[in-house]
C-alpha positions, 0 to 999 in steps of 0.5 A, spaced: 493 819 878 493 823 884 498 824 888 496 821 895 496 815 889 505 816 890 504 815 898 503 807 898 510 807 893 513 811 897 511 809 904 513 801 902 519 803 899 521 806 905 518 802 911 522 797 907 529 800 909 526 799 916 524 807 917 517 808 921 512 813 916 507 817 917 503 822 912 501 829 913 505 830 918 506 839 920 507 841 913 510 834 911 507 830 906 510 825 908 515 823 914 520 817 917 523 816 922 529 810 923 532 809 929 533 814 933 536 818 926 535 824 923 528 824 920 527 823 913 522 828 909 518 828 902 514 832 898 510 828 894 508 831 887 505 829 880 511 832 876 517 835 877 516 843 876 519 849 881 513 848 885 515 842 888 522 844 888 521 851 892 517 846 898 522 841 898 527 847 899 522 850 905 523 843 908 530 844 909 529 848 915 526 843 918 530 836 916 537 835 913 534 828 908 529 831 903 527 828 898 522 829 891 517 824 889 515 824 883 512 818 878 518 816 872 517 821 867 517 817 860 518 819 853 525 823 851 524 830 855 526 826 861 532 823 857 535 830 855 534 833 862 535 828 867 543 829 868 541 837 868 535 835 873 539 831 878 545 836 878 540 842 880 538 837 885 545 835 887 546 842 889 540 843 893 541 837 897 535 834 895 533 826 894 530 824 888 525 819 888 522 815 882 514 812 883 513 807 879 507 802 878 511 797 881 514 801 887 520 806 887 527 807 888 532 813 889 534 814 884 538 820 888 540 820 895 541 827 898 548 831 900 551 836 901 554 840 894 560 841 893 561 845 886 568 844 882 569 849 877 571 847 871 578 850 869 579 849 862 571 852 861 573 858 865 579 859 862 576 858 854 571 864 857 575 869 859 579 868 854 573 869 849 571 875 854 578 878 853 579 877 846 571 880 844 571 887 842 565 892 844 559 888 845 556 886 839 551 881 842 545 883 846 544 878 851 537 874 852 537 874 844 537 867 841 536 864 834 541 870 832 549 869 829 553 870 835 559 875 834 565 871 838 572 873 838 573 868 833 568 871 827 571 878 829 578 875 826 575 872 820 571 880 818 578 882 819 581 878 814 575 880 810 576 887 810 583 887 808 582 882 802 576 887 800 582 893 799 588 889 797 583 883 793 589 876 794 594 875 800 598 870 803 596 868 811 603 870 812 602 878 809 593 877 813 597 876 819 601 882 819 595 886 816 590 885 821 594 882 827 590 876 826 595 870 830 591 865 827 589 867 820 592 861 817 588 857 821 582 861 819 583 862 812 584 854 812 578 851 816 574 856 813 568 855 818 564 861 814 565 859 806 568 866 805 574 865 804 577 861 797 584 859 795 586 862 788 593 858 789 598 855 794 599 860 800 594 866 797 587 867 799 580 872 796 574 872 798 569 868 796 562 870 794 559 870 800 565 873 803 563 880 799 556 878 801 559 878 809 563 884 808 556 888 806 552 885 812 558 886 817 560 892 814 558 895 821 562 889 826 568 891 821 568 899 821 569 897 829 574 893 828 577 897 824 577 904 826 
């Protein structure tokens, strides 16, 4: 397919909404006109990748309504990404066609973008933000165990239980500061911790193995 092979769709698609098109106009690959409205332009491409992102965002200077024609990706890399395709566009303020072989359709019409911040999602990262020590992540790093506010609690707990061998989470709380350590110690998320008898906790195997390889994350927890 070549992408003067999208024109024809694409042309019918929208001589059938009553639109009046024309291809290659200035630096438009195609434009239409109804009615004396604002004009319509799309920037046709075989794929959707930042080159045609950048050229329908250029043509923004010169019209309200653009939109990127592409044909309808298949396979399971469009279902994963499609809402984050969609939203990047909807912010944008651009349109999204889908090129068939039996013609195509919006699948998004472009708007104006109003963005809404998610106050729970705010709240729970700045809590995060607040409640992490140091910095102990590098930033850009991936496939590595992130140090979240929550695992520096449990290297707390583990240091404690390294001096004092069993607690309670009562005493735990009162040792480290840990408002949460019942619930740490009880959901046990990283296997360290074992219950030895009701309301009385030590380390697990591999809490000992954690309390070597985080020995440098509890000494700055810790003092």
């Amino acid at each position: 397919m070549r992408e003067q092979d999208l024109y024809p769709p694409v042309k019918a698609f929208l001589e059938a909404q009553g639109y009046a098109v024309k291809g290659e106009v200035g630096a438009c690959d195609v434009m239409a006109v109804r009615d004396g409205e604002p004009p319509v332009v799309v920037e046709l491409k075989l794929r959707f990748n930042l080159d045609v992102i950048l050229q329908a965002v250029d043509r923004l200077n010169i019209a309200d309504n653009v939109y990127i024609a592409v044909p309808k990706p298949k396979g399971p890399a469009w279902k994963k990404n499609r809402k984050r395709i969609l939203k990047l566009c909807r912010m944008l303020g651009l349109g999204l066609i889908m090129v068939r072989a039996d013609g195509a359709e919006a699948v998004l019409d472009p708007g104006p973008y109003q963005p809404r911040i998610n106050p729970k999602k705010n709240g729970r990262l700045l809590k995060e933000f607040s409640e992490r020590v140091g910095d102990p992540n590098q930033g850009g790093t991936t496939g590595v165990k992130r140090i979240t506010a929550y695992r520096q609690d449990a290297l707390r707990l583990i240091a404690i239980l390294d001096q004092k061998g069993e607690m309670s989470p009562a005493g735990l709380k009162m040792e480290t500061g840990v408002d949460r350590a019942a619930a740490i110690l009880q959901a046990n998320h990283y296997g360290w911790f074992e219950r030895v008898r009701r309301g009385v906790y030590v380390l697990s195997p591999k809490g000992k193995e954690a309390q070597i390889s985080y020995r440098s994350e509890i000494d700055l927890l810790i003092g």
